[in-house]
N, CA, C and O atoms as a Maestro MAE file, in Angstrom:
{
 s_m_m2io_version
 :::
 2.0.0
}

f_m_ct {
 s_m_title
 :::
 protein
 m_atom[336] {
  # First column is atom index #
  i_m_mmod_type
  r_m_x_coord
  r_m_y_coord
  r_m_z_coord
  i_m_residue_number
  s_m_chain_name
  s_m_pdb_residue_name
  s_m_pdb_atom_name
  i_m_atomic_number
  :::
  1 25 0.813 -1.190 0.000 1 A "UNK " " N  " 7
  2 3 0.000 0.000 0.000 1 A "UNK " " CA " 6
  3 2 0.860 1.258 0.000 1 A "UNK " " C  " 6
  4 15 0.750 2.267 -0.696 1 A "UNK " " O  " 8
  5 25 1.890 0.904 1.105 2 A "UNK " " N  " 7
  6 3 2.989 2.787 0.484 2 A "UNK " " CA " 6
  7 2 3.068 2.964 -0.575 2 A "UNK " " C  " 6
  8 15 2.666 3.990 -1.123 2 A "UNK " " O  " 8
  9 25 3.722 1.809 -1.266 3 A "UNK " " N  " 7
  10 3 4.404 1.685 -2.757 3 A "UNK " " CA " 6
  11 2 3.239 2.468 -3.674 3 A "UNK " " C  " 6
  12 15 3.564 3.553 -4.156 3 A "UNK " " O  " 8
  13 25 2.352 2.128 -3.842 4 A "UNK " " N  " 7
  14 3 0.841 2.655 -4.248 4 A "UNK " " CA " 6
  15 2 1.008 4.590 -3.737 4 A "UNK " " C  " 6
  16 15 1.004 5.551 -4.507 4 A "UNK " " O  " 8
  17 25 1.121 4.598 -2.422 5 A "UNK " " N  " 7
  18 3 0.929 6.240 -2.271 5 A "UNK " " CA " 6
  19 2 2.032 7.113 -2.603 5 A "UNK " " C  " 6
  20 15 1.949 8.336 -2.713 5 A "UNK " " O  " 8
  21 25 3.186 6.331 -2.773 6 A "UNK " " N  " 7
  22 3 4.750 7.136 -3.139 6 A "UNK " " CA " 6
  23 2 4.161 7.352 -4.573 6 A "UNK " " C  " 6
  24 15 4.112 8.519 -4.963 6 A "UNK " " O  " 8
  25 25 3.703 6.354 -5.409 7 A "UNK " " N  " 7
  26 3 3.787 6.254 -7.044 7 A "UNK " " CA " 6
  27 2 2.526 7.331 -7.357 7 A "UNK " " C  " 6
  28 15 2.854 8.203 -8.161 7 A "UNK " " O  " 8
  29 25 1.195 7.416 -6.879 8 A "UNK " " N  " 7
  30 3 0.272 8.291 -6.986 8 A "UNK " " CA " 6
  31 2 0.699 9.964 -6.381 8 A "UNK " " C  " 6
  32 15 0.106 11.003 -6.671 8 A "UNK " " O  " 8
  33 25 1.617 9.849 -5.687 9 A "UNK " " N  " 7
  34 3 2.402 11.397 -4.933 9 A "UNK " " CA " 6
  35 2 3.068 11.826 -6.049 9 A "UNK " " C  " 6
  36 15 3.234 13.043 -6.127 9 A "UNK " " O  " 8
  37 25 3.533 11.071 -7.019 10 A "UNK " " N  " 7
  38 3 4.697 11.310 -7.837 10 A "UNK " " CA " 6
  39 2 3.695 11.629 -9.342 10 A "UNK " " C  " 6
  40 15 4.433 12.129 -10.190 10 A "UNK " " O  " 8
  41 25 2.804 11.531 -9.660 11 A "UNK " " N  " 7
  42 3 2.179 11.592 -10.850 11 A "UNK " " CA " 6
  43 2 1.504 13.376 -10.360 11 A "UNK " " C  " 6
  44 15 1.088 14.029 -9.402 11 A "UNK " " O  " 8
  45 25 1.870 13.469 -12.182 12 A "UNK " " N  " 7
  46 3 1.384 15.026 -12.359 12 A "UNK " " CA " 6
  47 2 0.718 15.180 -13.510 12 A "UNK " " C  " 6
  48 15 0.879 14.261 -14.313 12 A "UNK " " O  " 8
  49 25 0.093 15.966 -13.802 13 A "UNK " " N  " 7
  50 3 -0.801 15.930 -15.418 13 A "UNK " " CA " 6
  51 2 0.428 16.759 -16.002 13 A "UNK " " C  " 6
  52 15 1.171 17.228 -15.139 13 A "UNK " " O  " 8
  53 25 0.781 17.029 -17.409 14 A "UNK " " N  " 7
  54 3 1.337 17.147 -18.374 14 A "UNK " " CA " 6
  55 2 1.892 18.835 -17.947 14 A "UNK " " C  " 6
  56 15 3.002 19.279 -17.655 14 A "UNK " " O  " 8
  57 25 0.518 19.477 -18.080 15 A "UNK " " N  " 7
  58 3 0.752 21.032 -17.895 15 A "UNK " " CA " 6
  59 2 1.541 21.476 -16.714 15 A "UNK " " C  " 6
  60 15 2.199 22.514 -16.772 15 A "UNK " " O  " 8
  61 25 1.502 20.693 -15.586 16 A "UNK " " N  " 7
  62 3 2.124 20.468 -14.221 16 A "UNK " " CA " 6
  63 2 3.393 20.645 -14.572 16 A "UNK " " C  " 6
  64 15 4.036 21.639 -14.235 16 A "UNK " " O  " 8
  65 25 3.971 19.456 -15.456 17 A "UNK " " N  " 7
  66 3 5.524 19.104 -16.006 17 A "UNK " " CA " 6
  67 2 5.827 20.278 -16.506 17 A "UNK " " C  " 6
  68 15 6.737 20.909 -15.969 17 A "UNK " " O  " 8
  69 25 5.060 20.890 -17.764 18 A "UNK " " N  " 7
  70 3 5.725 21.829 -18.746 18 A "UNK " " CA " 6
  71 2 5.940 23.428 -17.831 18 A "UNK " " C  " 6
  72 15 6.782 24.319 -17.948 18 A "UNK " " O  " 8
  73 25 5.043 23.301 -17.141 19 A "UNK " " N  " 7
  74 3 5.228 24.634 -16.169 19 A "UNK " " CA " 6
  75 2 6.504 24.502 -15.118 19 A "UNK " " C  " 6
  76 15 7.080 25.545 -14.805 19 A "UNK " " O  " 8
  77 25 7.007 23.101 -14.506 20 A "UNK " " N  " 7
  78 3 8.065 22.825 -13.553 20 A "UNK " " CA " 6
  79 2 9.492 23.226 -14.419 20 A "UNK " " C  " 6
  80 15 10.452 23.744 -13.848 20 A "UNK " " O  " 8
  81 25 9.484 22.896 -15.943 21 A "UNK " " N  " 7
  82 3 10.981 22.804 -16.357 21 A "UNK " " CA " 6
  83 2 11.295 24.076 -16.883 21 A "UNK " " C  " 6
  84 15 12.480 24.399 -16.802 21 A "UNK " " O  " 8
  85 25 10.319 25.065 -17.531 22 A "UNK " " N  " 7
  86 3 10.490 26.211 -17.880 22 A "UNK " " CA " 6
  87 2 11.949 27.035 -16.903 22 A "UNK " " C  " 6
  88 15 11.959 27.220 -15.686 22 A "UNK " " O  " 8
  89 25 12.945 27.368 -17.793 23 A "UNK " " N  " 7
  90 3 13.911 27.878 -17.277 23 A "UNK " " CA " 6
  91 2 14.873 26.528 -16.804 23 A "UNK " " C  " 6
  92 15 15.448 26.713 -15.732 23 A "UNK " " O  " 8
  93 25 15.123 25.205 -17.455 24 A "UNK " " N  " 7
  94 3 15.436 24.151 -17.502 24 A "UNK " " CA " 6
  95 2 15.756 23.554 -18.386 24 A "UNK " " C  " 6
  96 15 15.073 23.526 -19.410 24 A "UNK " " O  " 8
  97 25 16.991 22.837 -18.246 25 A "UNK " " N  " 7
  98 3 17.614 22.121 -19.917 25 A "UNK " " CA " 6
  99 2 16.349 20.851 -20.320 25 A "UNK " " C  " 6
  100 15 15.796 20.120 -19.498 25 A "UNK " " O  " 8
  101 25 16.134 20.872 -21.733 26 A "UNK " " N  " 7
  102 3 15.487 20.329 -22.258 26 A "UNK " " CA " 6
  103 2 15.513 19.460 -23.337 26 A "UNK " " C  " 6
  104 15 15.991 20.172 -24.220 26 A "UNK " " O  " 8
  105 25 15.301 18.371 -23.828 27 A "UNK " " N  " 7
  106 3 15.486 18.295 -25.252 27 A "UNK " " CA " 6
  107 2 14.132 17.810 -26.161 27 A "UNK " " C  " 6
  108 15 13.586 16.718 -26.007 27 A "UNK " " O  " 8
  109 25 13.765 18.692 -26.997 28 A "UNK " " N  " 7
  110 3 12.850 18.257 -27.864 28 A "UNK " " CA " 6
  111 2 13.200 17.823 -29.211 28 A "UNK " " C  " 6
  112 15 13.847 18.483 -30.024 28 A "UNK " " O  " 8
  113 25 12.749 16.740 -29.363 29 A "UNK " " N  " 7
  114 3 12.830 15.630 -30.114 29 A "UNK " " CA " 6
  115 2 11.540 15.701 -31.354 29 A "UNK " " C  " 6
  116 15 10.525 15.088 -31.021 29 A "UNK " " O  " 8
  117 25 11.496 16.336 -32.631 30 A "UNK " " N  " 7
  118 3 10.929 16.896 -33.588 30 A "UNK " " CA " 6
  119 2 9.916 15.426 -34.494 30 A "UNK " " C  " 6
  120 15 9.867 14.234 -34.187 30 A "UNK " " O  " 8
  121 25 9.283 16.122 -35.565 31 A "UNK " " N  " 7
  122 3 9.006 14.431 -36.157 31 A "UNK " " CA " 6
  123 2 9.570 14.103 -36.971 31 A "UNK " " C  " 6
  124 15 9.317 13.084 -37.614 31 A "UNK " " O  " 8
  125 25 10.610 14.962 -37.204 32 A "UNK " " N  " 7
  126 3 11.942 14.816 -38.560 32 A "UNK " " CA " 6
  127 2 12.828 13.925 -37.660 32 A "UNK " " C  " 6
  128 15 13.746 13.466 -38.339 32 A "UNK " " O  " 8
  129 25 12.874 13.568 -36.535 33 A "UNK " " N  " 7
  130 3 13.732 12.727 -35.840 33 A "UNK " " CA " 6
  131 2 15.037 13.648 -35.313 33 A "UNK " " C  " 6
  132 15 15.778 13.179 -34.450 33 A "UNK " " O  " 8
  133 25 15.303 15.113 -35.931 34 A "UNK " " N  " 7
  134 3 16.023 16.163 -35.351 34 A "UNK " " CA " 6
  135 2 15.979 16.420 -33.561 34 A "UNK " " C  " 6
  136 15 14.897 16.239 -33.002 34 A "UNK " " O  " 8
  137 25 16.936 16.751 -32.907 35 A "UNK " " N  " 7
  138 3 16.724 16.987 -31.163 35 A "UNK " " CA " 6
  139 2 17.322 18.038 -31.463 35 A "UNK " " C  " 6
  140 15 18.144 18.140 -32.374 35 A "UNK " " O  " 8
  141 25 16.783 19.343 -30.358 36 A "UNK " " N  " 7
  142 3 17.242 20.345 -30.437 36 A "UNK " " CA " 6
  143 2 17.428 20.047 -28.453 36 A "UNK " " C  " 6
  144 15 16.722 19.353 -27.721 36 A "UNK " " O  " 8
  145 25 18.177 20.567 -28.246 37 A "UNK " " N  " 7
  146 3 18.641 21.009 -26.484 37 A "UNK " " CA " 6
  147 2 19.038 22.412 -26.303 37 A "UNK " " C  " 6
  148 15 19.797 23.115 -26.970 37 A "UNK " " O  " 8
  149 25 18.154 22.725 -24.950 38 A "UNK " " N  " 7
  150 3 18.662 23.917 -25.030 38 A "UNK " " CA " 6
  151 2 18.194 24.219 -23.585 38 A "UNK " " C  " 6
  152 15 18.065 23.291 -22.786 38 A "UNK " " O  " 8
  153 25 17.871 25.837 -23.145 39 A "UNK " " N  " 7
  154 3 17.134 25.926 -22.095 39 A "UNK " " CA " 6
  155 2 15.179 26.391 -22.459 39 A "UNK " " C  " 6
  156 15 14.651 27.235 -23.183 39 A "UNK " " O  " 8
  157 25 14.758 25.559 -21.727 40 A "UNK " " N  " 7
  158 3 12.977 26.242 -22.028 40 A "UNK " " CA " 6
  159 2 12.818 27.793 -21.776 40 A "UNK " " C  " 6
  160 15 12.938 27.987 -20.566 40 A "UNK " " O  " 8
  161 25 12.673 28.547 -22.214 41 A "UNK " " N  " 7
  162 3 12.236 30.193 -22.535 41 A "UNK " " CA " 6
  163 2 10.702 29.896 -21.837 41 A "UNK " " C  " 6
  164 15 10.472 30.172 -20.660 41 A "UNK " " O  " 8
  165 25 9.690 29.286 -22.758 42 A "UNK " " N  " 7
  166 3 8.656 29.739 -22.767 42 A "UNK " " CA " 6
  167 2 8.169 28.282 -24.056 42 A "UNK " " C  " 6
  168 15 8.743 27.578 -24.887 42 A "UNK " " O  " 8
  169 25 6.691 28.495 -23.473 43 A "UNK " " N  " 7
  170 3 6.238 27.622 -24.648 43 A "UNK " " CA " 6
  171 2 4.422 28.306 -24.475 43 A "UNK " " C  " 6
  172 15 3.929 29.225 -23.821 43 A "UNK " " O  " 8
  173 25 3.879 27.279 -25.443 44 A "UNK " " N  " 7
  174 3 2.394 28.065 -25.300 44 A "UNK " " CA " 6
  175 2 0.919 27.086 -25.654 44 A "UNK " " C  " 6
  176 15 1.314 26.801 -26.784 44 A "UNK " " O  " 8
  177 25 0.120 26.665 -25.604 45 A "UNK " " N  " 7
  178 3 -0.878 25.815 -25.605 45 A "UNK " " CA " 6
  179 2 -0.726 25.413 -26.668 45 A "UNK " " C  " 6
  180 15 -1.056 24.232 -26.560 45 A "UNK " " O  " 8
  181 25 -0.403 25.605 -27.810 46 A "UNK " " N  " 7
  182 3 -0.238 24.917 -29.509 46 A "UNK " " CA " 6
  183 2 1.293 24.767 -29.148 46 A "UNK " " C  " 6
  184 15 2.089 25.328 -29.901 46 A "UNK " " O  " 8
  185 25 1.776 24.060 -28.064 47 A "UNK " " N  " 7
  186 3 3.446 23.676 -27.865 47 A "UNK " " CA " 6
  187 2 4.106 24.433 -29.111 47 A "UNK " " C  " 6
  188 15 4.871 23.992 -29.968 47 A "UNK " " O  " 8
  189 25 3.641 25.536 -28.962 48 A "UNK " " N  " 7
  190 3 5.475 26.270 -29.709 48 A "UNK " " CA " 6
  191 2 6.005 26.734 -28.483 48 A "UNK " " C  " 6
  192 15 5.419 27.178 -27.495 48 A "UNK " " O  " 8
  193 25 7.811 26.472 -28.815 49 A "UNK " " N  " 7
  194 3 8.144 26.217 -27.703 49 A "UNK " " CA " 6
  195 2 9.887 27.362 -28.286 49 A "UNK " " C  " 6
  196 15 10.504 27.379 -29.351 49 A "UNK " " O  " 8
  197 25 10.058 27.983 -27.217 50 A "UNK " " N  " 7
  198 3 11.257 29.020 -27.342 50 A "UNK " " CA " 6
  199 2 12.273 28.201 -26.253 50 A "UNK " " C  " 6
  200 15 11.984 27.533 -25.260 50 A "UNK " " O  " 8
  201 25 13.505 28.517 -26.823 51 A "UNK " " N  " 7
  202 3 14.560 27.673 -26.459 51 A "UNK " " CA " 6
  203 2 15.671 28.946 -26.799 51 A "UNK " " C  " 6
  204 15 15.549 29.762 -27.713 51 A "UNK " " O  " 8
  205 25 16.835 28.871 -25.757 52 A "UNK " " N  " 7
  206 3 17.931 29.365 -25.230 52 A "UNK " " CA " 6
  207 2 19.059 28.792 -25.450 52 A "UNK " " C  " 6
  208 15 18.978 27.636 -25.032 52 A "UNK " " O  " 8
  209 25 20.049 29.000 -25.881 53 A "UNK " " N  " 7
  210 3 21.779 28.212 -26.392 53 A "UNK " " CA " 6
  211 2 21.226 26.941 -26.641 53 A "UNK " " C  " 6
  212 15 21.338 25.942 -25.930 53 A "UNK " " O  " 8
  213 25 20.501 27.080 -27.917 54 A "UNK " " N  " 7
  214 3 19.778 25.949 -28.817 54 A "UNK " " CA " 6
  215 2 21.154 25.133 -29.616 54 A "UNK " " C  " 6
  216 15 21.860 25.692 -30.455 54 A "UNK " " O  " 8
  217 25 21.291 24.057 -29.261 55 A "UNK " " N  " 7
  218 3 22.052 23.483 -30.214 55 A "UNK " " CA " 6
  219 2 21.460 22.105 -30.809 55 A "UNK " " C  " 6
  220 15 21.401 21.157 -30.026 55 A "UNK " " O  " 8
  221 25 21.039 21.932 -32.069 56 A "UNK " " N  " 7
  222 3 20.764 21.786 -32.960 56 A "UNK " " CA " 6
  223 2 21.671 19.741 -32.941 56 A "UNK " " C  " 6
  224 15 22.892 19.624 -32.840 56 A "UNK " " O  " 8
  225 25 20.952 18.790 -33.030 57 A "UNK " " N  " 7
  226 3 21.743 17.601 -33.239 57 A "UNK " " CA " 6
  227 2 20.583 16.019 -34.054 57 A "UNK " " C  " 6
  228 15 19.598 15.435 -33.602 57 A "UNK " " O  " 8
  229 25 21.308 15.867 -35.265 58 A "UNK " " N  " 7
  230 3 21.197 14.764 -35.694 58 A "UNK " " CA " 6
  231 2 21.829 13.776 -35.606 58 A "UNK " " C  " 6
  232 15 22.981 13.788 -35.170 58 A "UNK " " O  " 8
  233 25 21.035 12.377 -36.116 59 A "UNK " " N  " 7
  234 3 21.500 10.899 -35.072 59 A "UNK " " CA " 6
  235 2 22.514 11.562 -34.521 59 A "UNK " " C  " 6
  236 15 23.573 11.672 -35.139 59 A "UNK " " O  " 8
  237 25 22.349 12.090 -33.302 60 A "UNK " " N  " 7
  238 3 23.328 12.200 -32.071 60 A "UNK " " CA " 6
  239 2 24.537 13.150 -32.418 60 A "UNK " " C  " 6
  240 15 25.236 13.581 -31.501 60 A "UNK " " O  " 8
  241 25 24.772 13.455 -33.633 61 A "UNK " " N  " 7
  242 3 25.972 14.262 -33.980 61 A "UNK " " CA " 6
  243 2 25.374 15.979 -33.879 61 A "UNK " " C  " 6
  244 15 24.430 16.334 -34.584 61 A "UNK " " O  " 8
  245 25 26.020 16.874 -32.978 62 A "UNK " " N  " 7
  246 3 25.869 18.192 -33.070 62 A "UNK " " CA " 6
  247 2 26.163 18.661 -34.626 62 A "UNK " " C  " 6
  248 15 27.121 18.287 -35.302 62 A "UNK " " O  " 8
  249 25 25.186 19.509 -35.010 63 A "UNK " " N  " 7
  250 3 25.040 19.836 -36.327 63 A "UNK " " CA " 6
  251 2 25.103 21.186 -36.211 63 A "UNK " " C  " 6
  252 15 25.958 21.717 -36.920 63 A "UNK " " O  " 8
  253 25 24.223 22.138 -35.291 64 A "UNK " " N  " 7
  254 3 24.563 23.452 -35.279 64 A "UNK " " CA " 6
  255 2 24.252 23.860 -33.865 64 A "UNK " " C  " 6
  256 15 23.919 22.999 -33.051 64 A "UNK " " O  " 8
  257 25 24.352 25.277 -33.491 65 A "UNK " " N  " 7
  258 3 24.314 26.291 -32.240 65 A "UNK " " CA " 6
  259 2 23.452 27.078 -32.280 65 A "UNK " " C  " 6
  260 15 23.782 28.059 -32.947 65 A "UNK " " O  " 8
  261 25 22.933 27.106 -32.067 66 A "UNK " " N  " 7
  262 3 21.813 28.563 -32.275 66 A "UNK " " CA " 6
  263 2 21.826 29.670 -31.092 66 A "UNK " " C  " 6
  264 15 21.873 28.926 -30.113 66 A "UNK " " O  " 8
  265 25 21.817 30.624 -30.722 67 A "UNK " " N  " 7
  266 3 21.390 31.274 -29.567 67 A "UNK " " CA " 6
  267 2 20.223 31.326 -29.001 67 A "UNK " " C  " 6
  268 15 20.150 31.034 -27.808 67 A "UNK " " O  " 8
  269 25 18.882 31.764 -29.831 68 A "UNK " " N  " 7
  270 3 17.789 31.118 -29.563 68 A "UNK " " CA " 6
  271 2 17.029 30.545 -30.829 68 A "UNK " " C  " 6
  272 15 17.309 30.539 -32.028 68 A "UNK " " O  " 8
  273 25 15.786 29.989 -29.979 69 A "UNK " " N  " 7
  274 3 15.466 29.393 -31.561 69 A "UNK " " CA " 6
  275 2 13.727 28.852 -30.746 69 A "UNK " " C  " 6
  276 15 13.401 28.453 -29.628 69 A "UNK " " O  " 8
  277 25 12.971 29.135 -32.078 70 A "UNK " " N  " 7
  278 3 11.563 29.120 -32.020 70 A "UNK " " CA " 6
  279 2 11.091 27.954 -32.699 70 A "UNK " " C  " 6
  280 15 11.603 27.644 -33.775 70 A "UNK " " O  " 8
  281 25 10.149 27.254 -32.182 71 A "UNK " " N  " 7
  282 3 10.070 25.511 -32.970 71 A "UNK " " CA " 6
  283 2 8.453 25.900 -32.443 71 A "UNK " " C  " 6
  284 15 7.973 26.250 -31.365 71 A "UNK " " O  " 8
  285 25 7.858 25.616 -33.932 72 A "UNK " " N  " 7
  286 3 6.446 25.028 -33.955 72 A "UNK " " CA " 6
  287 2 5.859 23.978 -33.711 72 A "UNK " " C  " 6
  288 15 6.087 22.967 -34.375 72 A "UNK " " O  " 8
  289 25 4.988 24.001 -32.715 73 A "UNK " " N  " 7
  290 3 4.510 23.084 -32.050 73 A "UNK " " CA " 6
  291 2 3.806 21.850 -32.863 73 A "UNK " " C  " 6
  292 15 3.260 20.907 -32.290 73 A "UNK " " O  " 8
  293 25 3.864 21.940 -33.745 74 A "UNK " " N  " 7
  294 3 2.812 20.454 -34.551 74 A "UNK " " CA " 6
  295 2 4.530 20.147 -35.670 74 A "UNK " " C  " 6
  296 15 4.568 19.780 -36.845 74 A "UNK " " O  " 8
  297 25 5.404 20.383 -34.991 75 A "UNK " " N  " 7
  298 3 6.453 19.839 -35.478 75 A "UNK " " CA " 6
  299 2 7.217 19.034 -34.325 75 A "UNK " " C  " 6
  300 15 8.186 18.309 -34.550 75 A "UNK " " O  " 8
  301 25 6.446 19.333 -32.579 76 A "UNK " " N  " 7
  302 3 7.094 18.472 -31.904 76 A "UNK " " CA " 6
  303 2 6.540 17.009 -31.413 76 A "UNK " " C  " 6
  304 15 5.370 16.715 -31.169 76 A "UNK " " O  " 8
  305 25 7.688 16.183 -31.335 77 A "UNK " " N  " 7
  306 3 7.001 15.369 -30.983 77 A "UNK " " CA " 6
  307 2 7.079 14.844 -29.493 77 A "UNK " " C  " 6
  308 15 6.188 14.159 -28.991 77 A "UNK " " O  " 8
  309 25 8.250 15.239 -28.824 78 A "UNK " " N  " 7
  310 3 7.995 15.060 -27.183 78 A "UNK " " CA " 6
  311 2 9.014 16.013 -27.123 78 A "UNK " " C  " 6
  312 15 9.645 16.458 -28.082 78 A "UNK " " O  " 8
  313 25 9.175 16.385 -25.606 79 A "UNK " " N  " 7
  314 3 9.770 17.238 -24.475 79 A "UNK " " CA " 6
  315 2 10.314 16.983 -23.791 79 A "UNK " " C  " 6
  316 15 9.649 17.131 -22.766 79 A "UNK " " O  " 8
  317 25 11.685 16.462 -23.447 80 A "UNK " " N  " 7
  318 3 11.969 15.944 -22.282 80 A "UNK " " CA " 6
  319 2 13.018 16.530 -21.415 80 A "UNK " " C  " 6
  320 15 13.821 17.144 -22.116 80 A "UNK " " O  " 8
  321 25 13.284 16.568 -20.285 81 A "UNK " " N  " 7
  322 3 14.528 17.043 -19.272 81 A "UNK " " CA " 6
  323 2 15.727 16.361 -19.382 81 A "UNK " " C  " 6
  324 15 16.025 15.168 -19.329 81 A "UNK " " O  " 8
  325 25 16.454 17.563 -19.576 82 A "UNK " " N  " 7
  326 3 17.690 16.985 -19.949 82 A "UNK " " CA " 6
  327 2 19.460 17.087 -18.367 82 A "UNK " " C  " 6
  328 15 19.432 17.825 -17.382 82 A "UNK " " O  " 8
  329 25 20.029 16.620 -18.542 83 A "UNK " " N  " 7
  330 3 21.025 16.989 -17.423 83 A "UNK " " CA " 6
  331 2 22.235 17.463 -18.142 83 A "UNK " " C  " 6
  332 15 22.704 16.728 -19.011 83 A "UNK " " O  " 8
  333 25 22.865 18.747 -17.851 84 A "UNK " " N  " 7
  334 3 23.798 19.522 -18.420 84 A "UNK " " CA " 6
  335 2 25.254 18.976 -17.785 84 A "UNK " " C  " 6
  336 15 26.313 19.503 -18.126 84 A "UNK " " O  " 8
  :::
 }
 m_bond[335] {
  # First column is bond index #
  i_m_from
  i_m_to
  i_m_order
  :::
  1 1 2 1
  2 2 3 1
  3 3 4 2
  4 3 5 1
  5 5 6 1
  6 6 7 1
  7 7 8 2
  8 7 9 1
  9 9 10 1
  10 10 11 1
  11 11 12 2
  12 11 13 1
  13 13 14 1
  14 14 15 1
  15 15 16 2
  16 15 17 1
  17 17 18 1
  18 18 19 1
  19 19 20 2
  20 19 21 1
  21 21 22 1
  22 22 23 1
  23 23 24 2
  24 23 25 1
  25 25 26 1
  26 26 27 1
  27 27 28 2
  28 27 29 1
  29 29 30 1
  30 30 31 1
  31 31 32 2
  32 31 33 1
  33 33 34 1
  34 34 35 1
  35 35 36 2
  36 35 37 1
  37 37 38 1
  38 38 39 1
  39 39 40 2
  40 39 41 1
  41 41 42 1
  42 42 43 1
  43 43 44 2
  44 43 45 1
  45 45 46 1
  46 46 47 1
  47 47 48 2
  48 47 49 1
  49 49 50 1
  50 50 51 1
  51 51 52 2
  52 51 53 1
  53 53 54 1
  54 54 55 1
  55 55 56 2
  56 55 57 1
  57 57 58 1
  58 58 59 1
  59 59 60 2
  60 59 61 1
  61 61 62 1
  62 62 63 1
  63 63 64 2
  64 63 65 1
  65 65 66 1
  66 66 67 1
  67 67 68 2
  68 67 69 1
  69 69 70 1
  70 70 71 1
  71 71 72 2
  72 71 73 1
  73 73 74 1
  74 74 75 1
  75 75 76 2
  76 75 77 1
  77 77 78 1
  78 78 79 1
  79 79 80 2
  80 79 81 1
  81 81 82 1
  82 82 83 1
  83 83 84 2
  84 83 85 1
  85 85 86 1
  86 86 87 1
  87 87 88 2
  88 87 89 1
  89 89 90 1
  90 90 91 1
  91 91 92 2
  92 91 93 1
  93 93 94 1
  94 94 95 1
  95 95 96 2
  96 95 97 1
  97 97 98 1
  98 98 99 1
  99 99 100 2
  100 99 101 1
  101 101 102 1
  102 102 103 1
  103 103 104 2
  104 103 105 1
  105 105 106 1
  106 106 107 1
  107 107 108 2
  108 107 109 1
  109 109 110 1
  110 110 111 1
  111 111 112 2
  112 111 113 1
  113 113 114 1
  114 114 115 1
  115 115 116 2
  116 115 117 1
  117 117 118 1
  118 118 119 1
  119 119 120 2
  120 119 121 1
  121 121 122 1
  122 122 123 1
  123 123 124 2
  124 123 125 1
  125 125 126 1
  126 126 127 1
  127 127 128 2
  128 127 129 1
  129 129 130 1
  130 130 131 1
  131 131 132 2
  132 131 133 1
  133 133 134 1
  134 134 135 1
  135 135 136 2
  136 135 137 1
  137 137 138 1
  138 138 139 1
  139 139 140 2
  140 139 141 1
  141 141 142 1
  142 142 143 1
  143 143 144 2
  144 143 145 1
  145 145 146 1
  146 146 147 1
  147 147 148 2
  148 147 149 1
  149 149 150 1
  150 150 151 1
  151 151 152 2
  152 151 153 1
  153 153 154 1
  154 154 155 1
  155 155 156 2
  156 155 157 1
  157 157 158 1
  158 158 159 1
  159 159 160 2
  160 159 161 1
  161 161 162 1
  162 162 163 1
  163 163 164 2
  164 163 165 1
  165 165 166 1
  166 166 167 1
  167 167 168 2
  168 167 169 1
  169 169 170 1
  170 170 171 1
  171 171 172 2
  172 171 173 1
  173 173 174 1
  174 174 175 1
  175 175 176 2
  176 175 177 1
  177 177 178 1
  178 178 179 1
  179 179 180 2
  180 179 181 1
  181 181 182 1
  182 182 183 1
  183 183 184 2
  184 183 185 1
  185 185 186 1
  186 186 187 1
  187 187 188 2
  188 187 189 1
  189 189 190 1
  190 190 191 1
  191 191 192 2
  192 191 193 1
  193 193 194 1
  194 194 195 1
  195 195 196 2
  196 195 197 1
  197 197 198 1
  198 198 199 1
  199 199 200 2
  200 199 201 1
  201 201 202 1
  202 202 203 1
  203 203 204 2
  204 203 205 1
  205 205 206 1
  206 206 207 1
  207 207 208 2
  208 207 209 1
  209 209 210 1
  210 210 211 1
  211 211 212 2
  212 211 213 1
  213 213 214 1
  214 214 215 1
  215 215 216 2
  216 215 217 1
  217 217 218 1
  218 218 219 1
  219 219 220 2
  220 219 221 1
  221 221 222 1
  222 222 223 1
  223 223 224 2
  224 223 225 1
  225 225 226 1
  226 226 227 1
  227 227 228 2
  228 227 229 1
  229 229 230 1
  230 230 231 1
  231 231 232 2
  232 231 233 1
  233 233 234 1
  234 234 235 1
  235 235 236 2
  236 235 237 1
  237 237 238 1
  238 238 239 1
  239 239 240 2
  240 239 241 1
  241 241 242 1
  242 242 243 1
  243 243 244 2
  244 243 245 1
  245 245 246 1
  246 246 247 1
  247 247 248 2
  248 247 249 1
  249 249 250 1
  250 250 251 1
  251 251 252 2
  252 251 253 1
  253 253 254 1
  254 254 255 1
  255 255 256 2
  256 255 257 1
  257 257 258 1
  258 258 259 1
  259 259 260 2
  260 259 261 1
  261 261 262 1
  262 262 263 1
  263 263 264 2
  264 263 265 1
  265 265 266 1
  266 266 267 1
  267 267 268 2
  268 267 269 1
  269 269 270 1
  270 270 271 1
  271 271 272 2
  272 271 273 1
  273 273 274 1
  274 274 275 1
  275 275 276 2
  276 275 277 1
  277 277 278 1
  278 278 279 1
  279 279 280 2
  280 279 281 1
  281 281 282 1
  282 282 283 1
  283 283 284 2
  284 283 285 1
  285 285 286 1
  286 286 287 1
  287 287 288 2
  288 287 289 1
  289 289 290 1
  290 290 291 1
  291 291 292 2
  292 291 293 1
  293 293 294 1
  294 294 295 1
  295 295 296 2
  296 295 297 1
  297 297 298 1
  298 298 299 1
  299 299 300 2
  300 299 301 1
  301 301 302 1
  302 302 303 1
  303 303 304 2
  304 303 305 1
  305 305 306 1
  306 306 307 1
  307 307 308 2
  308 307 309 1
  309 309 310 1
  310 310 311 1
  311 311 312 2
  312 311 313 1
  313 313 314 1
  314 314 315 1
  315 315 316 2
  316 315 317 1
  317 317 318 1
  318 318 319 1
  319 319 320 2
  320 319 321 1
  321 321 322 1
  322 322 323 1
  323 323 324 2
  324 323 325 1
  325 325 326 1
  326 326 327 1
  327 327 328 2
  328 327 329 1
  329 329 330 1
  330 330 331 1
  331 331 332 2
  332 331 333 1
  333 333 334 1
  334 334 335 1
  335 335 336 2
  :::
 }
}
């Protein structure tokens, strides 16, 4: 029964998440299979999502740098936290 109240303590709805990492390394993962990492700026209900020392990486190889960089949301396909 703990095991049960630790795992239900730990669940958050989605908007919960995207509001916690804002100002947090990130990497979004596109449907071109492109990852961009960077820091979360800001994002907005149609997930367009603003990103900070954006660097830019295919299969796994850094491809470019960006300073910031603006990604349309029906081009992402997940969000995730990243560790710097």
């Amino acid at each position: 029964m703990v095991v049960a109240r630790n795992t239900m303590s730990r669940r958050q709805n989605p908007s919960e998440f995207l509001k916690q990492i804002i100002g947090k390394p990130v990497v979004v993962k596109l449907n071109s299979g492109i990852d961009y990492r960077g820091i979360l700026s800001c994002l907005d209900g149609f997930m367009n999502i603003a990103l900070e020392q954006t660097e830019e990486y295919s299969n796994g190889q850094l491809k470019n740098k960006y300073g910031d960089a603006f990604i349309r949301g029906n081009n992402v396909l997940y969000i995730s936290t990243q560790k710097r």
